[in-house]
KOLLUMDREN-20406 format. One record per atom (N, C-alpha, C): x, y, z. Coordinates in pm, whole numbers, padded with zeros to 5 digits, always signed. Each point is the difference from the previous one (the first is absolute). Layout:
// residues N
XYZ ...
This chain:
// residues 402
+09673+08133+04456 +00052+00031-00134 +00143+00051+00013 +00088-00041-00073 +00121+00040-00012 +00055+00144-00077 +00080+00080+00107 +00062+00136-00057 +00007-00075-00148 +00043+00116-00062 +00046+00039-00141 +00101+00023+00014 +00164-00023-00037 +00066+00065+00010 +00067+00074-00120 +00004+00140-00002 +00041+00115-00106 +00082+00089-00014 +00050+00007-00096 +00067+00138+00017 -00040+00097-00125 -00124-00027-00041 -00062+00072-00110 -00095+00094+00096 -00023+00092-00109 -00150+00064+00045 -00106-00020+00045 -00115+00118+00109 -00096-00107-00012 -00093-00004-00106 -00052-00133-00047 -00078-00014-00049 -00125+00009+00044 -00054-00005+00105 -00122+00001-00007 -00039+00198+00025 +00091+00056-00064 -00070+00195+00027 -00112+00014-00109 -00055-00103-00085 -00101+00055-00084 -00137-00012+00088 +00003-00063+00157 -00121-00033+00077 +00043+00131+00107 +00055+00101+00004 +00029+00115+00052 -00116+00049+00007 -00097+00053-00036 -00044+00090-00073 -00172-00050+00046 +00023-00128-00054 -00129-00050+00053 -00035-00057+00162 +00171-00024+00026 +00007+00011+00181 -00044+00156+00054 +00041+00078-00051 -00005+00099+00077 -00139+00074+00071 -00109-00046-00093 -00113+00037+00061 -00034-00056+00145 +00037-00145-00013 -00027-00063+00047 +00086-00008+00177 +00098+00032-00064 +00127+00044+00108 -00092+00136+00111 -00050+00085-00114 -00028+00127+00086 -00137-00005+00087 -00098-00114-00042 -00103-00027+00062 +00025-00070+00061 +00084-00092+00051 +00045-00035+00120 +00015+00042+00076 +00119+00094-00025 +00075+00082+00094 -00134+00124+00072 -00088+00016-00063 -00113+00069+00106 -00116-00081+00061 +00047-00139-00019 -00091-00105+00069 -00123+00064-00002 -00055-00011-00128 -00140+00058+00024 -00087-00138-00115 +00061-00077+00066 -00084-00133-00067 -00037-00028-00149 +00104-00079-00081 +00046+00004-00122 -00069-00087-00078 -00104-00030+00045 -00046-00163-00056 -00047+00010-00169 -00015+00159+00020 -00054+00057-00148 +00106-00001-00101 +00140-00006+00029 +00081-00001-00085 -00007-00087-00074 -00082-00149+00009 +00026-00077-00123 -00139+00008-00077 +00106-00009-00139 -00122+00023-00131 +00061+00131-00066 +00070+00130+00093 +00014+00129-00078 +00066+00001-00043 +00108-00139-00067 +00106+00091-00106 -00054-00107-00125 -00044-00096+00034 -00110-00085-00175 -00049-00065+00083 -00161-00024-00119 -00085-00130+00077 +00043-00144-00054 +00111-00015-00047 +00052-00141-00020 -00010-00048+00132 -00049-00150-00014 +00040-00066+00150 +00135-00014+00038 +00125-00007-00115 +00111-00051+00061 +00089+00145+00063 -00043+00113-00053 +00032+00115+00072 -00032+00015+00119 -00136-00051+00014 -00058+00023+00163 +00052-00077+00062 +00074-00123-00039 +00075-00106+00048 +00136+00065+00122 +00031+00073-00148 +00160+00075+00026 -00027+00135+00106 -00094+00015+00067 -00015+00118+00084 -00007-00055+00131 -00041-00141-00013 +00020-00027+00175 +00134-00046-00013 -00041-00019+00177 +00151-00018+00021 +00055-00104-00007 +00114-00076-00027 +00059-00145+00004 -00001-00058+00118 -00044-00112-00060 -00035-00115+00079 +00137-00011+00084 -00002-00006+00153 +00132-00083+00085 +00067-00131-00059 +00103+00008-00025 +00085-00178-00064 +00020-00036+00161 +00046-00161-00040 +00036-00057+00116 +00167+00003-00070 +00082-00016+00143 +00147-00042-00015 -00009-00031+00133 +00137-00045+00017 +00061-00082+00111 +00060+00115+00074 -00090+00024+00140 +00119+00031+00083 +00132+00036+00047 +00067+00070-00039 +00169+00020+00010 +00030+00050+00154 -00118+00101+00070 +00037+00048+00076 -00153+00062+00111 +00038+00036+00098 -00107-00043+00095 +00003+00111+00097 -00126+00119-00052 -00041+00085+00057 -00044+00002+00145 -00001+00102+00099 -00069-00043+00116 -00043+00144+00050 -00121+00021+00052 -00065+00132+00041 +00045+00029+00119 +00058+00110+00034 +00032-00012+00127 -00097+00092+00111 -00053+00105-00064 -00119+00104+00035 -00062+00023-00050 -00148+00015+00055 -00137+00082-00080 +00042+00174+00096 -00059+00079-00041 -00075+00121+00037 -00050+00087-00148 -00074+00097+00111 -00123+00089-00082 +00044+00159+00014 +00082+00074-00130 -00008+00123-00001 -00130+00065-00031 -00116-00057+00046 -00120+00104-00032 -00125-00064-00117 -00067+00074-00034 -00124-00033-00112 +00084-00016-00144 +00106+00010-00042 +00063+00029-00090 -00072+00065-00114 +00102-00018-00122 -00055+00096-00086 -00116+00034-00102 -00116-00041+00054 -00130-00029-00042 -00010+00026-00162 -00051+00150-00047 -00029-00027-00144 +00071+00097-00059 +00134+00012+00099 +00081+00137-00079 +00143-00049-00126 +00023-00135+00054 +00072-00047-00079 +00194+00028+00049 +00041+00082+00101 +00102+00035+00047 +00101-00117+00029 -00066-00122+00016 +00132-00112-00025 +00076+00066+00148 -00019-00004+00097 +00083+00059+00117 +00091-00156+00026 +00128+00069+00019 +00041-00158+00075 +00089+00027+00121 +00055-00077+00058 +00060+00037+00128 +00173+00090-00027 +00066-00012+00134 +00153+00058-00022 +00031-00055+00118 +00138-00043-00013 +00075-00057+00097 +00116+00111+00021 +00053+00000+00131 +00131+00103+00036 +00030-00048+00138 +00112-00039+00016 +00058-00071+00117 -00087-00050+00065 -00026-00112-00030 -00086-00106+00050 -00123-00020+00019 -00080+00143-00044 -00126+00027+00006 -00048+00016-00109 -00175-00069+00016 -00068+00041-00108 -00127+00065-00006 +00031+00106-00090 -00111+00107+00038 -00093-00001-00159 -00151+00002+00046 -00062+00009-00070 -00137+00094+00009 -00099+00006-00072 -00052+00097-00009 -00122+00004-00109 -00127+00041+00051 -00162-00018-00083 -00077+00117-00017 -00082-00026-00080 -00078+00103-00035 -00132+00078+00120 +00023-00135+00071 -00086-00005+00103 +00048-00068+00121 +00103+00064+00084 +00066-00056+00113 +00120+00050+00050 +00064+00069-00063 +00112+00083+00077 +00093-00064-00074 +00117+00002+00085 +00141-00051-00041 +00008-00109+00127 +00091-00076-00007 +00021-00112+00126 +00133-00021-00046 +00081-00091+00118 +00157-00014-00045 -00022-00187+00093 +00098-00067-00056 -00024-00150+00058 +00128-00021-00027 +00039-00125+00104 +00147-00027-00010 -00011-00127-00128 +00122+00049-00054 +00042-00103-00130 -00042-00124+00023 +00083-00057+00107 +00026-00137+00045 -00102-00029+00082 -00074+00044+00036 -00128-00063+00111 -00152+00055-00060 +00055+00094-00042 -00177+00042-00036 -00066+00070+00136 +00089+00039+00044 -00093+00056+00140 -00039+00136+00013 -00065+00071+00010 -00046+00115-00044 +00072+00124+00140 +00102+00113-00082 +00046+00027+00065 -00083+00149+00024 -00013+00083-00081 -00125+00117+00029 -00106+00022-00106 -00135+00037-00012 -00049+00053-00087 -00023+00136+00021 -00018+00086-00120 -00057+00138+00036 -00097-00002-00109 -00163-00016+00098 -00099+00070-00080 -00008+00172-00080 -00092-00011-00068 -00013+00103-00113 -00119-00035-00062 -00041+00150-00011 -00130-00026-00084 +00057+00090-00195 +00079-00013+00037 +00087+00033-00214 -00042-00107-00018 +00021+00001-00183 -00038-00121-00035 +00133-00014-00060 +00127-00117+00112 +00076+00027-00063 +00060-00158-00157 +00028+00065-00056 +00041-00043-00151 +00120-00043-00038 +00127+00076+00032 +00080-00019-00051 +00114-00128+00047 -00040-00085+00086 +00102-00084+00068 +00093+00079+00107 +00059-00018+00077 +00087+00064+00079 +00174-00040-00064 +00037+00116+00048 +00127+00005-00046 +00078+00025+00171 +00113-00037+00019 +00064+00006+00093 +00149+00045-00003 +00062+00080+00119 +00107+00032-00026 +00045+00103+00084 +00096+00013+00027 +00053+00116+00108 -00098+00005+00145 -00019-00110+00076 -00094+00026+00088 -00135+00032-00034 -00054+00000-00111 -00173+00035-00047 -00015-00099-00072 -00160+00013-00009 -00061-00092-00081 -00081+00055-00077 -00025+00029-00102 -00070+00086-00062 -00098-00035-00106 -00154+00058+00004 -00100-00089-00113 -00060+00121-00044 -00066-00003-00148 -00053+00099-00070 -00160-00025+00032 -00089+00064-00032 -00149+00004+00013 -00017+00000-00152 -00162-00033-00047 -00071+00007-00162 -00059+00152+00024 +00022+00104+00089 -00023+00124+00014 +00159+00071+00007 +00070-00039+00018 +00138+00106-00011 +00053-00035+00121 -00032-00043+00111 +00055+00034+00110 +00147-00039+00007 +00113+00021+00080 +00122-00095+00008 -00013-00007+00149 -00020-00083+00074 +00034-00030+00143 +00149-00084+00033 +00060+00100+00114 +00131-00112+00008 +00020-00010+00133 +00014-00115+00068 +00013-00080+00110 +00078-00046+00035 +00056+00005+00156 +00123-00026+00054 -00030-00213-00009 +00146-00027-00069 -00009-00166-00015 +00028-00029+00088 +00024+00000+00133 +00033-00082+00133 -00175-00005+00070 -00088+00116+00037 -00063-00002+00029 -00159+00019-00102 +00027+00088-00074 -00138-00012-00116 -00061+00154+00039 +00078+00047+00068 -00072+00157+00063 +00065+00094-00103 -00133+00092-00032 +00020+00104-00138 +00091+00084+00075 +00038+00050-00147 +00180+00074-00029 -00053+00103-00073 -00048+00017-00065 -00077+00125-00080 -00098-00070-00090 -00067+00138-00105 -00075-00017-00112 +00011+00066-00097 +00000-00054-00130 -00016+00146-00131 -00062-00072-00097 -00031+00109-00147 -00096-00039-00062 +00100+00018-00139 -00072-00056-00077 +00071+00001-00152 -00161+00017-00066 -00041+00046-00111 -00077+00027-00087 -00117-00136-00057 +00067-00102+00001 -00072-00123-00049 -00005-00115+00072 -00054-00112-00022 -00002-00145+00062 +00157-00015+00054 +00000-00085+00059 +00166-00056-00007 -00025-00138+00024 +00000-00098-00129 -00003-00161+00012 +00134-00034-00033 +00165+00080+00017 +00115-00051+00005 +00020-00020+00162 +00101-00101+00037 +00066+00008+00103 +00090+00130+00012 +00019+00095+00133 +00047+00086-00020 +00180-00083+00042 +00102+00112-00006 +00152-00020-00017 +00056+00067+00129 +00046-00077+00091 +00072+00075+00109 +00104-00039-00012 +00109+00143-00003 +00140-00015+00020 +00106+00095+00004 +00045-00005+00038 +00192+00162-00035 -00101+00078+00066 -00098+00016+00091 -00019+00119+00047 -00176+00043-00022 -00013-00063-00098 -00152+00014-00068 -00041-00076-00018 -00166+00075-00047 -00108-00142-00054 -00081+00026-00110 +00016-00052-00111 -00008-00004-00125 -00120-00056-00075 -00090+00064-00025 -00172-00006+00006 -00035+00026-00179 -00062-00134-00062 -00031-00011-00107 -00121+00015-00004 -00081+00100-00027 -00179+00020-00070 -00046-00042-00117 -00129-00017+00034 -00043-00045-00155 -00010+00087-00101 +00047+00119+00026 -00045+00142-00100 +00145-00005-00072 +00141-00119-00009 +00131+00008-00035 +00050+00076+00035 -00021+00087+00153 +00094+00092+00075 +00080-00137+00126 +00113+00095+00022 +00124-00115+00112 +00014+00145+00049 -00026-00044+00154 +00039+00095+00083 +00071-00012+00103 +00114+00054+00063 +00071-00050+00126 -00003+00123+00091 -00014-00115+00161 -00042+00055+00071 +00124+00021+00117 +00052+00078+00066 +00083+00006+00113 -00049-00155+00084 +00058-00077+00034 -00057-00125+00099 +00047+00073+00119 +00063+00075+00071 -00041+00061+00116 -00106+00069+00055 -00039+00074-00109 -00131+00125+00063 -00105-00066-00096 -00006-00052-00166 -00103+00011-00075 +00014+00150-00039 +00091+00089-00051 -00034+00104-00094 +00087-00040-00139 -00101+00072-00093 +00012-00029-00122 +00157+00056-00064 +00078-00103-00043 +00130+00044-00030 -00013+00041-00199 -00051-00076-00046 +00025+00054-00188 -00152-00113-00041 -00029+00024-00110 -00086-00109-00107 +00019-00029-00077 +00010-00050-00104 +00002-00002-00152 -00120-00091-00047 -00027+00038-00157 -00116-00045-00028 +00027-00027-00140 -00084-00167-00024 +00049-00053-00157 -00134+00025-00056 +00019+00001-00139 -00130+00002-00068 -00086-00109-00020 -00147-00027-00019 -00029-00143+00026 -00101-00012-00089 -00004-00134-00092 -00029-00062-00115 -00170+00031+00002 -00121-00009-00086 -00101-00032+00046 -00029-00118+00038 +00086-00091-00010 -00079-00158+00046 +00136-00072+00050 -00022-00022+00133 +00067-00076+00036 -00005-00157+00103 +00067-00068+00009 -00065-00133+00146 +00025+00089+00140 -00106-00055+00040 -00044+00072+00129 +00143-00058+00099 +00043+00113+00065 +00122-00039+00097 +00114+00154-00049 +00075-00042+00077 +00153+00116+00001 +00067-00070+00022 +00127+00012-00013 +00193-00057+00027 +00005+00093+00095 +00000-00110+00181 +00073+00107+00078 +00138-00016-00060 +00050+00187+00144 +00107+00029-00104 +00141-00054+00105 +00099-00056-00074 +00089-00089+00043 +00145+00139+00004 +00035-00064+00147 +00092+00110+00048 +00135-00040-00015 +00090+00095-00049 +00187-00082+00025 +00032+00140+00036 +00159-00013+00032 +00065+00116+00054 +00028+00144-00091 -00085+00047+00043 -00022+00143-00069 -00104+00008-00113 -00078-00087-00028 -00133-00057-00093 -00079-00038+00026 -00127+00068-00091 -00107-00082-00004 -00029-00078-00113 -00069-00120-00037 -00001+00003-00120 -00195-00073-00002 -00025+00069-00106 -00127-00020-00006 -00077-00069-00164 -00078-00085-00029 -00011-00063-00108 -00158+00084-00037 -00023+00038-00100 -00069+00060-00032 -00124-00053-00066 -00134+00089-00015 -00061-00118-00114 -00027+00032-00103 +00122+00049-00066 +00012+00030-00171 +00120-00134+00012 +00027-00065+00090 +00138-00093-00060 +00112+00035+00080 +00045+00151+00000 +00086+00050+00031 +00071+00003+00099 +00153-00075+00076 +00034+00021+00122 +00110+00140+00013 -00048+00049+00168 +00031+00150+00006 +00084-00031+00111 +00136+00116-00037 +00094+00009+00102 -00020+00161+00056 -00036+00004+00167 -00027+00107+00011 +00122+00027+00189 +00038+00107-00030 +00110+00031+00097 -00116+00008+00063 +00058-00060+00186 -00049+00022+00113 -00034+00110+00104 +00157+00108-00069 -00009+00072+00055 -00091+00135-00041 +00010+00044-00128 -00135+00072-00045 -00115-00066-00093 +00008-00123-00059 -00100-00034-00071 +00028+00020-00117 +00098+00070-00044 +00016+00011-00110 +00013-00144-00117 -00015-00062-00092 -00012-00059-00073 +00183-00046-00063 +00042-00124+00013 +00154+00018-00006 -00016-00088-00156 -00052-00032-00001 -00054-00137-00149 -00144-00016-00021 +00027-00017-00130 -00138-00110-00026 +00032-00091-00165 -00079-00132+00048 +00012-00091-00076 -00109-00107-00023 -00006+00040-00160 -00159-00128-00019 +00056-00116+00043 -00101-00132+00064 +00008-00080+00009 -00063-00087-00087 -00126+00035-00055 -00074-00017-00132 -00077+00127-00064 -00041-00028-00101 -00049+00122-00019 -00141+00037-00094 -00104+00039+00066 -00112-00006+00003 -00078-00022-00147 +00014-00049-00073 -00009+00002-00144 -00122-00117-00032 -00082+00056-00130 -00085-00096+00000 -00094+00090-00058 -00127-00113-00078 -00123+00082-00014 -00102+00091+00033 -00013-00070+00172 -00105+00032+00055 +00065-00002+00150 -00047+00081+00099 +00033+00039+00123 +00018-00128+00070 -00055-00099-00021 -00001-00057+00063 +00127-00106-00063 +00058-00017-00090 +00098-00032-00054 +00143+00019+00061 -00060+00171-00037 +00146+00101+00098 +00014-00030+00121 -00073-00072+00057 +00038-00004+00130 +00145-00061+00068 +00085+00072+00056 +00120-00009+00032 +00061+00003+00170 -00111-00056+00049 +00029+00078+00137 +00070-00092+00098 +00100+00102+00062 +00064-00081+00113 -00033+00002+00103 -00051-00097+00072 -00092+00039+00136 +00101-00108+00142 +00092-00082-00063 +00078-00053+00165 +00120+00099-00010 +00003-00015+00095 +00133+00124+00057 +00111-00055-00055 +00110+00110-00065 +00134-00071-00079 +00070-00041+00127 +00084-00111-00061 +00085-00054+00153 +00169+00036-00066 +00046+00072+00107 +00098+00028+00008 +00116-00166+00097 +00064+00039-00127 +00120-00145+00026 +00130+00023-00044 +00088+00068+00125 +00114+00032-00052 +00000+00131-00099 +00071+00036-00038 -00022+00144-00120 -00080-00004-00105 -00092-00148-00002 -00084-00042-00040 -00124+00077+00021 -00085-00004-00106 -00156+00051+00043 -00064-00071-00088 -00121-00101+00025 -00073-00104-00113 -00145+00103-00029 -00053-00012-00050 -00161+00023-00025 -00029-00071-00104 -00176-00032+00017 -00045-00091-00074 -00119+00085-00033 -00061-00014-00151 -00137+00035-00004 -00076-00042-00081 -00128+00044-00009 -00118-00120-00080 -00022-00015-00107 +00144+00052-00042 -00014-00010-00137 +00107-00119-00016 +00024-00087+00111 +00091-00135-00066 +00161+00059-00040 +00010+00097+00109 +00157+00022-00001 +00065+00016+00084 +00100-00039+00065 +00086+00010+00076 +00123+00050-00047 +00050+00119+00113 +00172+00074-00060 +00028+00013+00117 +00106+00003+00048 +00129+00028+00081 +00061+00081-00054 +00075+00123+00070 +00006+00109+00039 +00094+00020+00082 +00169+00112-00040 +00098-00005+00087 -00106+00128+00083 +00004+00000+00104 -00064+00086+00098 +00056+00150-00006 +00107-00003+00051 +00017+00164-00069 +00046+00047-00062 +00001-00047-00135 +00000+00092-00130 -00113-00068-00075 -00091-00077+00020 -00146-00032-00089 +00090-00087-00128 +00107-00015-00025 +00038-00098-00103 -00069-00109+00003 -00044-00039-00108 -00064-00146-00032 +00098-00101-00009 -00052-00121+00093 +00121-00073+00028 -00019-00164-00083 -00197-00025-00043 -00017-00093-00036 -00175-00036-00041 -00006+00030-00043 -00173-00042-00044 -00062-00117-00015 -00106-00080+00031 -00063-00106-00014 -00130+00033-00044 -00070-00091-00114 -00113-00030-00019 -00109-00078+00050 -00014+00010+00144 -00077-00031+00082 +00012+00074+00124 -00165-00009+00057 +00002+00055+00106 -00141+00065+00039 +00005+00054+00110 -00170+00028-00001 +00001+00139+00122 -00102+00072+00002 -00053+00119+00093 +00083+00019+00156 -00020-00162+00052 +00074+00023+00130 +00132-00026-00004 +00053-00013+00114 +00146-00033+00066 +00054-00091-00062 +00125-00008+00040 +00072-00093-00012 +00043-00076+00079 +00054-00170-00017 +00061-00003+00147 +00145-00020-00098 +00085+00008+00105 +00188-00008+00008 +00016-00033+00098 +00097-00140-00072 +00120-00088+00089 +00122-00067-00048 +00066-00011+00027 +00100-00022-00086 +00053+00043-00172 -00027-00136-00062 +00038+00068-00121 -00120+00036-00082 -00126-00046+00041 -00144+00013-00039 -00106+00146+00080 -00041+00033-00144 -00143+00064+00018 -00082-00062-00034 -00162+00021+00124 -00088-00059-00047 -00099+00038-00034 -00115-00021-00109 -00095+00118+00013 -00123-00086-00070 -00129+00037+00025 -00107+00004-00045 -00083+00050-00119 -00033-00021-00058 -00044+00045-00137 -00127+00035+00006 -00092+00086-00089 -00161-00023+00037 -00098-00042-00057 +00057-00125-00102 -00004-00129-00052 +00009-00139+00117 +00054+00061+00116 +00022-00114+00057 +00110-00075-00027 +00143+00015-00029 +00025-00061-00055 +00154+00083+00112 +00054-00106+00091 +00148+00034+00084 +00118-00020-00065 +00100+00088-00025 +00078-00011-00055 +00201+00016+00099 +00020-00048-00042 +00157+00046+00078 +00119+00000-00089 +00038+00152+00001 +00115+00062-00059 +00102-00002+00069 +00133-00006-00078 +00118-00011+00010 -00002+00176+00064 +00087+00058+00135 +00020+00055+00046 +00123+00144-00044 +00033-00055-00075 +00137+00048-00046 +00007+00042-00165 -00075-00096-00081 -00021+00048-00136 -00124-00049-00055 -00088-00020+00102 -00145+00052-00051 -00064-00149-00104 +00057-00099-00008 -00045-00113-00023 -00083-00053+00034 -00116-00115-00044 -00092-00048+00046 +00101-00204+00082 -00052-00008+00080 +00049-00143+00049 -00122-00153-00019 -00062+00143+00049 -00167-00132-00037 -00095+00072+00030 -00179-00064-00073 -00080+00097+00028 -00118-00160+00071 -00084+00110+00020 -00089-00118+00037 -00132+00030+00004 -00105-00069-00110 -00120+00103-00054 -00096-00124+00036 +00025-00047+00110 -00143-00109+00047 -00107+00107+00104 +00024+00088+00050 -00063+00098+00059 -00093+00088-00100 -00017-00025-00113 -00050+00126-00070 -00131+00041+00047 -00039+00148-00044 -00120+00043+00056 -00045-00008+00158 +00065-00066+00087 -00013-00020+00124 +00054+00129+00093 +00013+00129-00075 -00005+00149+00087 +00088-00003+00072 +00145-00014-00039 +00115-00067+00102 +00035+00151+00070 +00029-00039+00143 +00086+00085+00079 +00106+00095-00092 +00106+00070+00089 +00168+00031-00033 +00057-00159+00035 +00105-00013-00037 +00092-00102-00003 +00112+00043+00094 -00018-00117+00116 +00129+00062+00095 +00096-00136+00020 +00130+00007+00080 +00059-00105-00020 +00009-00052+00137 -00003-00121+00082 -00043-00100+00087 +00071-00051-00024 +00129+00001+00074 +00133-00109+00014 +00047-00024-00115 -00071-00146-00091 +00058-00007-00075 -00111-00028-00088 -00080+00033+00001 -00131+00013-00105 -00044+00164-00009 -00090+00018-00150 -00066+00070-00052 -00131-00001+00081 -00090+00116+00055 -00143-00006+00097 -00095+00012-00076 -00119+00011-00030 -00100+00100-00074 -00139+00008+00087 -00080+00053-00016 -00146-00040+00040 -00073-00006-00074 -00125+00002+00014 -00147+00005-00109 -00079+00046+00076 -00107-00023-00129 -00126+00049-00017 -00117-00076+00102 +00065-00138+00004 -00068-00105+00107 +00076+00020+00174 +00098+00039-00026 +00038-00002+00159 +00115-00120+00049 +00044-00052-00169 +00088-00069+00014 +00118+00080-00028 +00180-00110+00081 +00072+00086-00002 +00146-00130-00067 +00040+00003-00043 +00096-00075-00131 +00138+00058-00030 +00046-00117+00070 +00134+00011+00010 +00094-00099-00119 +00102+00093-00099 +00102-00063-00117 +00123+00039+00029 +00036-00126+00004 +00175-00023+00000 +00045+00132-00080 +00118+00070+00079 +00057+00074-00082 +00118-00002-00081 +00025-00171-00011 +00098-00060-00051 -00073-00038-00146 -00142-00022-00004 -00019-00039-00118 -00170+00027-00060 -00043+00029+00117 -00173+00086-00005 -00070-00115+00023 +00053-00090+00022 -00100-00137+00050 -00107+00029+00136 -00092-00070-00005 -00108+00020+00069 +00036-00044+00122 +00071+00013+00138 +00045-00077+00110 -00118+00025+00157 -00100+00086-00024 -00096-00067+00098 -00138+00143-00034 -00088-00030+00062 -00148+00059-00011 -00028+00022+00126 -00100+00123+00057 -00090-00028+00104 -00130+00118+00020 -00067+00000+00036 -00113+00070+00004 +00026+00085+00099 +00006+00133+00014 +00025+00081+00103 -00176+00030+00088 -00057+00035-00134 -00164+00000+00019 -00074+00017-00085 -00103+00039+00017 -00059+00004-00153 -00084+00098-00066 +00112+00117+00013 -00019+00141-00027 +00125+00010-00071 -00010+00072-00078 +00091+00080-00122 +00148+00026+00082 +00116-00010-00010 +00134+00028+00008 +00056+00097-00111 -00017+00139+00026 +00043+00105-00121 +00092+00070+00026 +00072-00011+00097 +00101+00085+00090 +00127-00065-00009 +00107+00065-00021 +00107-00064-00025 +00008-00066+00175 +00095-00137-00002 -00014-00036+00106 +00118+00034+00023 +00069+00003+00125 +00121+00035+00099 +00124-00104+00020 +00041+00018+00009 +00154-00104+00107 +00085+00070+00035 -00004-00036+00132 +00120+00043+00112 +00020-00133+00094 +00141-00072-00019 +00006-00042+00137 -00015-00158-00040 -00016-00023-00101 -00052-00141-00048 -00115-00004+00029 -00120+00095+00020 -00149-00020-00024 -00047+00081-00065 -00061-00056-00053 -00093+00109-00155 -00143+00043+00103 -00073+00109-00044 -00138+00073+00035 -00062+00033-00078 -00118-00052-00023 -00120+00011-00087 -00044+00092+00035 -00135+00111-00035 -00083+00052+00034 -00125-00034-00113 -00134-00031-00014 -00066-00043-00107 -00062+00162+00019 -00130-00010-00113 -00104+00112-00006 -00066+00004+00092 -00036-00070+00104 -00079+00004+00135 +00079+00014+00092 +00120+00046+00024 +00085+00057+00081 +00033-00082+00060 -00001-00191-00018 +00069-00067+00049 +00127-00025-00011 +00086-00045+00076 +00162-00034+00030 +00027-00155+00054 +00092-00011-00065 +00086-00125+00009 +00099-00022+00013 +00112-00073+00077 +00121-00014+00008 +00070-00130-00049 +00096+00010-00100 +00034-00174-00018 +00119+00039-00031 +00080-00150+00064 +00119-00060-00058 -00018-00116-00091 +00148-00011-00078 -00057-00138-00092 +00138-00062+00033 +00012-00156-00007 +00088-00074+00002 +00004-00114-00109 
């Protein structure tokens, strides 16, 4: 099926609402089959709850796997969406049931694991010589990245299903209770916290928190993105990105759960409420708003953002003033990944374990492939000209496309 190309709104935000249940029972993989029938017993509604059928197109371009490996039992029925992290040439990943492991980019060869009996959750974050993963009990473990041998431990109050933030000195730990805590990355002692207030209903996940020089910035799940100094925590901005409004809780739902990406004095966030804003970084000025967009990440490349909707529906914005270029709604209902960018295509995953690659010249469909056939909920990676999968069963994949 062929992009759309737009520079209007989106249209399809009146299926927001009725995605979202559906979005959130996914995301705890606790087997959804019941979802159809609960929003009418019309047949053509129950129609509209599965997922869309795969189109055929032609080939443009030609994926190739370059590695399998296994970070562990993955994330069974907690719903944490763990996905990998790349940092000079390595990729480190991490299960609910298996430790952390690190593998080389380019070969897939497994360079250390360190068992653990945490159950760890949050993806690993890397940086300054550590590697660092949260537990669904509090724990923070951080590990030397050359070898995988522990560096310390500390605890934060709640789950931690964000990737934690290593950098300038520290490590920057998002809980599920909406506390951010940073940690000395030399010793592990507790340097400041701050703590946001948090909605009654939100999609299961957190926005790790994305680091620039002298900032943190953290996306909240009232909508809200937060500028918080590095050096005490103190709070330097804040700015809705949407804003939680609506009948019913589940309406309000506003939450930003992929980490904002910092680009240049730039800062993007996206959230599930179908909005995207850009953001001069330090002074929180609003630089450009879009009506699309969804819970996770973004990807950025050039003059395009790309993002996912939770309609299913990929979209890519103009970089600079927040325009739409083209959207592309043949994916709907199919539980799409974050949207990252792959040379010169748009990525996504699903609900099946397929992974779908669109021109980012025009959102055209330029190749398909089955990674496996388990859920892809994790934003996927690129470093290096190879992208990294991680699915819900803690499998990994490596591909280039040509």
């Amino acid at each position: 099926m062929s992009a759309q190309i737009s520079n209007s709104t989106h249209r399809g935000a009146r299926l927001a609402g009725r995605a979202a249940l559906l979005l959130a029972c996914l995301s705890m993989a606790t087997g959804c089959s019941t979802v159809r029938g609960w929003f009418s017993s019309g047949d053509k509604d129950e129609v509209q709850t599965e997922p869309a059928e795969l189109v055929e197109f032609q080939s443009l371009a030609t994926p190739s796997r370059l590695w399998t490996a296994s970070a562990g039992k993955g994330d069974g029925s907690t719903g944490v969406r763990q996905g990998a992290f790349i940092a000079d040439g390595v990729v480190y990943a991490a299960s609910v049931e298996g430790g952390v492991r690190a593998f080389d980019l380019q070969s897939g060869n497994s360079l250390w694991r360190h068992e653990s009996d945490l159950r760890l959750s949050g993806g690993p974050g890397a940086g300054d010589g550590l590697v660092v993963a949260g537990s669904l009990d509090g724990e923070v473990v951080a590990l030397d990245a050359a070898t995988g041998a522990p560096r310390w431990t500390a605890k934060v109050p709640n789950e931690v299903i964000a990737r934690p933030a290593v950098g300038q000195g520290l490590v920057v730990v998002r809980s599920n209770d909406g506390r951010v805590t940073a940690f000395d990355a030399a010793s592990g002692e507790r340097r400041w916290f701050w703590i946001e207030e948090m909605p009654t209903l939100t999609v299961r996940g957190n926005a790790p928190v994305a680091l620039a020089p002298g900032y943190a910035f953290v996306g909240t799940d009232e909508g809200d993105l937060v500028a918080l100094s590095l050096v005490d925590g103190r709070k330097l901005w804040e700015q809705a990105v949407a804003l939680p409004d609506g009948r019913t809780e589940l309406e309000r739902m506003a939450d930003i759960d992929g980490a904002p990406v910092v680009d240049g004095p730039a800062v993007i966030a996206s959230s599930y409420k179908n909005r995207t804003m850009a953001f001069e970084g330090p002074s929180g000025r609003p630089l450009w708003a879009a009506e699309s967009g969804g819970a996770g990440s973004v990807g950025v490349a050039g003059d395009r953002v790309v993002v996912s909707d939770a309609a299913g529906t990929v979209w890519a914005i103009d970089k600079y003033v927040g325009t739409s270029y083209w959207r592309q709604p043949a994916l709907a209902r199919r539980g799409l990944s974050p949207a990252v960018v792959h040379g010169a295509y748009a990525v996504v995953g699903d609900l099946e374990g397929y992974l779908h690659w669109m021109r980012l010249s025009d959102g055209e469909f330029a190749a398909r492939t089955r990674a496996g056939r388990s859920a892809i909920a994790a934003h996927p990676v690129v470093a290096d000209g190879v992208m990294v999968v991680q699915n819900v069963d803690g499998d990994l994949s490596a591909w280039r496309i040509d």
